[in-house]
C-alpha positions in Angstrom: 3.9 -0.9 -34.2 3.3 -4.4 -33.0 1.6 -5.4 -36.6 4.5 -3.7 -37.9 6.9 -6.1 -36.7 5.0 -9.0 -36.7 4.6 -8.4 -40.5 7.5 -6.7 -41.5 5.7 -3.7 -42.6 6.3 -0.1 -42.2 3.7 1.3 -39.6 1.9 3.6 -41.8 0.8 0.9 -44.5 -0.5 -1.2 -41.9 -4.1 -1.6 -42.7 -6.9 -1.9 -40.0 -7.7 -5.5 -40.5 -4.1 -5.5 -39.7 -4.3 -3.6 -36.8 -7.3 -5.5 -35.5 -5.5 -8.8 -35.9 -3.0 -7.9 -33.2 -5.5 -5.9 -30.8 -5.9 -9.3 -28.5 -2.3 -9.6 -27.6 -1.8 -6.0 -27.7 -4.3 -5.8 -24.3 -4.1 -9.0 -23.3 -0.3 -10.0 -22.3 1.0 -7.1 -20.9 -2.1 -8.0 -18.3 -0.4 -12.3 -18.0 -2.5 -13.8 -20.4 -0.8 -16.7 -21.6 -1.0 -18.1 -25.5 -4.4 -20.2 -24.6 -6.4 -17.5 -23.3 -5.4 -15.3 -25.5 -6.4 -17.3 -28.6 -10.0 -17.5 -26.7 -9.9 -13.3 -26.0 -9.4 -13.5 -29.7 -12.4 -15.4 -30.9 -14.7 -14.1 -27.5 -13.8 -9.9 -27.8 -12.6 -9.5 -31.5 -14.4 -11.9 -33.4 -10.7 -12.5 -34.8 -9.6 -16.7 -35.3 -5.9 -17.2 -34.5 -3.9 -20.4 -34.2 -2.0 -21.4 -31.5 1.3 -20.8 -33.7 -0.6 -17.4 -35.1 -0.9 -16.4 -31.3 2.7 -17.6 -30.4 4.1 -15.0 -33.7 2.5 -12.7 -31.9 3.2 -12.7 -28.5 6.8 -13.1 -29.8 6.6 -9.7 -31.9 5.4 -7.6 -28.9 8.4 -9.5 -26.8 10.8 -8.2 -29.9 9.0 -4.8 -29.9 9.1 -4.2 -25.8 11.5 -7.2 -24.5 11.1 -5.3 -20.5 8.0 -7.5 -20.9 10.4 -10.9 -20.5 11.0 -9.3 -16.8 7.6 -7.7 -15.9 5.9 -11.2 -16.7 8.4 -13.4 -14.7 6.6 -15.5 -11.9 7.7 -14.1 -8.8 5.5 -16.8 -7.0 6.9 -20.5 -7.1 3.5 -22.3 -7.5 5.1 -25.8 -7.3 6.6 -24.9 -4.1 3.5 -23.1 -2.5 1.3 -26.5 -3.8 4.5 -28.6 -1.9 4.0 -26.6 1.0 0.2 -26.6 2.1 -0.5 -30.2 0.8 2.7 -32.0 2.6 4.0 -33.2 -0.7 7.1 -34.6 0.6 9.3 -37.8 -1.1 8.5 -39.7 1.8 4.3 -39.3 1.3 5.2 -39.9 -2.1 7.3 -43.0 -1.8 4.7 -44.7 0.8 1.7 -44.2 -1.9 3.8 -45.0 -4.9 6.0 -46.8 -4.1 9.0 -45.2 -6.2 11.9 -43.2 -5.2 13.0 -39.3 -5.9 16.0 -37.4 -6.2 16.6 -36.0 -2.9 18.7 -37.0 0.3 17.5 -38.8 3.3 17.7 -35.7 5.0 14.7 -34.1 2.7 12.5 -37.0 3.1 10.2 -34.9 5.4 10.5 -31.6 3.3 7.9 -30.5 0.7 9.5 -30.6 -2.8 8.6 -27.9 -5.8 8.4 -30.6 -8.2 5.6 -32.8 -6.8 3.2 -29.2 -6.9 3.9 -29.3 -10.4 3.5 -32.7 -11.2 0.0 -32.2 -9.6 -0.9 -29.3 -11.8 0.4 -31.4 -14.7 -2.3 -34.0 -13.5 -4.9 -31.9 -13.3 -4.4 -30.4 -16.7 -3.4 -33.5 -19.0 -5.3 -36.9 -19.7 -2.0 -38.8 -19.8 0.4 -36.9 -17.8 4.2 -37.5 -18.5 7.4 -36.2 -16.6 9.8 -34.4 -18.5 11.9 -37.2 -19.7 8.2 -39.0 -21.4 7.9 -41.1 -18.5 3.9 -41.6 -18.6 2.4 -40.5 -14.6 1.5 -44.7 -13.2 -1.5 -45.2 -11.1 -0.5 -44.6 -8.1 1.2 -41.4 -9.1 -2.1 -40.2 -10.4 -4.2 -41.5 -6.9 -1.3 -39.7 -4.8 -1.8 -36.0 -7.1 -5.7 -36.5 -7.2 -6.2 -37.1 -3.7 -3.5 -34.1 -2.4 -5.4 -32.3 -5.3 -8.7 -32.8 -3.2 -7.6 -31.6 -0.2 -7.6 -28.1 -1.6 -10.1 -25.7 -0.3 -11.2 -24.2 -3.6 -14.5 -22.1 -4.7 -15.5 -24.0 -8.1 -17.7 -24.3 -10.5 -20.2 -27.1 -10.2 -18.7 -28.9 -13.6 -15.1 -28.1 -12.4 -16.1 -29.4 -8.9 -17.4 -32.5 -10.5 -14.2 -32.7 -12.3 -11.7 -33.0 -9.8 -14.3 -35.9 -7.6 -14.3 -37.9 -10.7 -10.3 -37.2 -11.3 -10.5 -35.8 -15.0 -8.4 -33.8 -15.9 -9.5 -30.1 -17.4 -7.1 -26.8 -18.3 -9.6 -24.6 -16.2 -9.0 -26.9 -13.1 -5.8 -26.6 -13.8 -5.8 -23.0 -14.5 -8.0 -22.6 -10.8 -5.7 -24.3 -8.8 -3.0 -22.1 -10.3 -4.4 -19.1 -9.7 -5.1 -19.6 -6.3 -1.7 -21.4 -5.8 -0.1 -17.8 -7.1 -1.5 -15.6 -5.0 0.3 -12.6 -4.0 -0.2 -9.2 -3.2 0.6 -6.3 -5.6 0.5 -2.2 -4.8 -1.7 -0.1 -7.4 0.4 3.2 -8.5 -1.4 5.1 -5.7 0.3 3.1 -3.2 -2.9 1.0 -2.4 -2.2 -2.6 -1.3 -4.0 -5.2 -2.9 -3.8 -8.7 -1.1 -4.4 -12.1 -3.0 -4.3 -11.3 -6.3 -4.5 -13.8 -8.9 -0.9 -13.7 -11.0 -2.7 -12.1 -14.1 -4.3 -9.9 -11.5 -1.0 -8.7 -10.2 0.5 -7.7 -13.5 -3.0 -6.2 -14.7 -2.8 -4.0 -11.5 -0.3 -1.4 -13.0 -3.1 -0.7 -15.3 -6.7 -1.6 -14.5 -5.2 -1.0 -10.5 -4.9 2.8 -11.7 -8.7 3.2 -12.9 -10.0 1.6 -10.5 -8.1 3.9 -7.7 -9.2 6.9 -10.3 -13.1 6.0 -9.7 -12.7 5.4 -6.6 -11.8 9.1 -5.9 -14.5 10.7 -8.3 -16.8 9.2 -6.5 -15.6 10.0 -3.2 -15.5 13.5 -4.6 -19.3 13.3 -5.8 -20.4 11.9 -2.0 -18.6 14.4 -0.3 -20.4 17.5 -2.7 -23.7 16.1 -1.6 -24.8 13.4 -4.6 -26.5 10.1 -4.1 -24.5 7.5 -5.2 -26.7 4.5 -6.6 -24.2 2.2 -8.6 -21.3 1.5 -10.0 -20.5 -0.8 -13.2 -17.3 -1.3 -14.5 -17.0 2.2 -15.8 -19.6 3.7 -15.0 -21.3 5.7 -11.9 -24.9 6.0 -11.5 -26.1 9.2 -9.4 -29.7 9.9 -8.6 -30.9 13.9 -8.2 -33.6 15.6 -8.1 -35.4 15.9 -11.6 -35.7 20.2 -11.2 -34.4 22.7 -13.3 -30.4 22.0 -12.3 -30.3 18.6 -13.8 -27.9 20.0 -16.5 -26.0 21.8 -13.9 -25.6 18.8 -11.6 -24.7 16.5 -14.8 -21.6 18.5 -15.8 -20.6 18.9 -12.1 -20.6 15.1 -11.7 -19.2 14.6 -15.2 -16.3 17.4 -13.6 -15.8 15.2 -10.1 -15.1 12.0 -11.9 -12.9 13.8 -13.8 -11.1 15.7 -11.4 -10.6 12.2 -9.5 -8.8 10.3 -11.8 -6.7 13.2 -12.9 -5.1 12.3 -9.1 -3.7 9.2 -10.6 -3.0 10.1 -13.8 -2.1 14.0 -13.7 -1.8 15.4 -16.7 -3.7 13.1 -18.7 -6.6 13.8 -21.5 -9.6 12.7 -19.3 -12.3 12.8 -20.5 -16.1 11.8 -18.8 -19.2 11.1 -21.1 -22.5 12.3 -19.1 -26.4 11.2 -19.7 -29.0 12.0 -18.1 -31.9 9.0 -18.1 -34.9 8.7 -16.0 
């Protein structure tokens, strides 16, 4: 459907190349993923090279096709504002260090504004940061955004860490300090609360919230019959047992409990468990 309207095709003489070609976006932005990483999910997943403008026609077909997406990916979080908020980015610390005015009363002086969080993520993400008007960031613009920028307690990546010491600006800093910036917490269809989730986290939740909720109670169901529980990978539950003439038994009963477990969140569902056994 989505290559359909992207191409202006009827559905049933779209090819699978064609198909393909749209796979990125069709799994990617319903979970937040924004034009940039989805041209990377693309080439990383899919083998598939897309523009930014070939991602951009797509995204904006699957907005045509299911436009409920325009609400179910607006920000509820204002990351400017949170930014504003824990780093004291007022337009009085901003006019002692830069010596320039902003648009607010005297009255605001002492009160965090929205707009200097953003202007900080703008730092962090451009070489040559501008304001909206193309007003070029000055020096002591940038000094004031790096230095609030530093004050961040953030878990990164050695490069990225380097990074924001030596004040150069990256996408993926920027992207960090977004992410934890938009924090919020999000309930999975069970009713589970999930705290701190990342914005594409929160969105993803509806769906990759659900599986997770549907293995967790398989393999609740397989500890309380009796089974050993060794691991779990993404998708998959590793269960040691005795190697004895019941090994085929215990494999479909296992294979039966997972099931039976995410049928819970999903009732009436085609589920459907794949079963080895492996020394």
């Amino acid at each position: 459907m989505l290559a359909s309207i992207l191409l202006n095709k009827p559905p049933e003489q779209i090819t699978k190349d064609e198909r393909q070609g749209v796979k990125p976006v069709s799994f990617g932005r319903p979970g937040g993923m924004g034009a940039e990483r989805l041209q990377r999910l693309a080439h990383s997943s899919y083998g598939i090279e897309l523009t930014m403008e070939e991602v951009q026609q797509r995204i904006e077909a699957y907005h045509r096709l299911c436009p409920e997406l325009d609400a179910f990916l607006k920000d509820e979080s204002d990351v400017g504002e949170v930014l504003a908020q824990s780093l004291g980015l007022t337009p009085a610390a901003y006019h002692e260090a830069t010596g320039r005015g902003s648009r607010t009363t005297a009255s605001e002086d002492d009160r965090p504004q929205p707009w200097f969080g953003w202007m900080l993520l703008k730092t962090l993400k451009q070489e040559n940061p501008s304001t909206n008007n193309g007003r070029e960031y000055t020096e002591e613009e940038l000094d004031f955004f790096w230095g609030a920028a530093s004050r961040l307690s953030l878990s990164l990546k050695p490069e990225l860490q380097g990074k924001l010491k030596a004040h150069q600006a990256d996408p993926r800093l920027w992207q960090a300090v977004r992410d934890q910036a938009g924090r919020r917490s999000v309930f999975t269809l069970t009713g589970r609360l999930r705290a701190a989730a990342t914005f594409c986290s929160s969105r993803n939740c509806i769906f990759q919230g659900g599986s997770a909720d549907g293995a967790i109670l398989g393999m609740w169901k397989v500890w309380r019959t009796g089974y050993k529980l060794v691991d779990f990978v993404h998708d998959q539950v590793i269960v040691e047992v005795p190697e004895d003439d019941l090994v085929e038994q215990r494999r479909v009963e296992v294979a039966e409990l997972m099931r039976q477990g995410m049928l819970e969140v999903i009732p009436g569902m085609n589920v459907k468990v794949d079963a080895v056994i492996t020394r």
